[in-house]
C-alpha positions as CSV (number, residue, x, y, z in Angstrom):
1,X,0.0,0.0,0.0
2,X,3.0,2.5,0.9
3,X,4.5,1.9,-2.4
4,X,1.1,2.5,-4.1
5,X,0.5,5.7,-2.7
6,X,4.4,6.6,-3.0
7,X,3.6,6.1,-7.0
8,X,0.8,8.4,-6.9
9,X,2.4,11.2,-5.2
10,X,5.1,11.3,-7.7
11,X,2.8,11.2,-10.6
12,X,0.9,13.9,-9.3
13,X,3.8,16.1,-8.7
14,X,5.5,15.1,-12.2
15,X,2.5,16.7,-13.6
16,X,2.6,19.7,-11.2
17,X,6.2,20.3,-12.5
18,X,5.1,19.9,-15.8
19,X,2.2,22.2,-15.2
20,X,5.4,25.1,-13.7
21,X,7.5,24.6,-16.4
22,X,5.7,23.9,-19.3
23,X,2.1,25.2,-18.4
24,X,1.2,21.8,-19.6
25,X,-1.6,19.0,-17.8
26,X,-0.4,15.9,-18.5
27,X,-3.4,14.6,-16.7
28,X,-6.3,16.4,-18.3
29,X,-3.9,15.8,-21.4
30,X,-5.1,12.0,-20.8
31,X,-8.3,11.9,-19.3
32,X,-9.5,15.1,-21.4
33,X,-9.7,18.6,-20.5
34,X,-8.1,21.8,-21.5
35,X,-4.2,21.0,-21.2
36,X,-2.8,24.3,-21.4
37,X,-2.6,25.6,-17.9
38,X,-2.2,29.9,-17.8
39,X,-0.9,30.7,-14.1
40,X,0.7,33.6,-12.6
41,X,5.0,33.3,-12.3
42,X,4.8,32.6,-8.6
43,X,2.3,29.9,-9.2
44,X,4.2,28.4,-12.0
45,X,7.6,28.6,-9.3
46,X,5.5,26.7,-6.5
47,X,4.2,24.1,-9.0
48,X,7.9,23.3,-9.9
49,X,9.2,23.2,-5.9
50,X,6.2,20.3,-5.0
51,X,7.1,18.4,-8.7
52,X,11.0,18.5,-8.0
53,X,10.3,17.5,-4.4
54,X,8.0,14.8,-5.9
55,X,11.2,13.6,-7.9
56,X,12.8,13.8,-4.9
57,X,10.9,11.0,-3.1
58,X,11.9,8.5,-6.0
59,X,14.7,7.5,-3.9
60,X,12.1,6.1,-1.3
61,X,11.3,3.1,-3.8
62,X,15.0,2.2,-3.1
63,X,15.2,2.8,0.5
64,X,15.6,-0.2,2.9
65,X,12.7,-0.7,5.6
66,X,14.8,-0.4,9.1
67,X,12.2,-3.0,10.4
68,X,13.1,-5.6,7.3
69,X,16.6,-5.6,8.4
70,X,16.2,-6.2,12.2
């Protein structure tokens, strides 16, 4: 379940960064929608920050559980 909602959290902020850098929505992109996002600078900023932290937590697929190993 962890590693479920791990995935999801990194799609969604893939598509936030995507959203800040490109202006683009991969999501409604896919499930249909307007995919052209206008936002303000600062919105666009804070949209990349959660999708690079959201390629941050990639390493947490690769992370050894504490417990596993006692």
């Amino acid at each position: 379940m962890s590693y479920l909602i791990l995935t999801l959290v990194i799609i969604g902020s893939v598509n936030w960064l995507l959203v800040g850098m490109f202006e683009w929505d991969l999501v409604a992109a896919i499930f249909g929608g307007d995919s052209v996002r206008n936002s303000a600078v600062l919105s666009r900023v804070i949209y990349s920050v959660v999708g690079l932290a959201g390629l941050y937590c990639i390493k947490f697929f690769f992370r050894e559980d504490e417990k596993a190993r006692q």
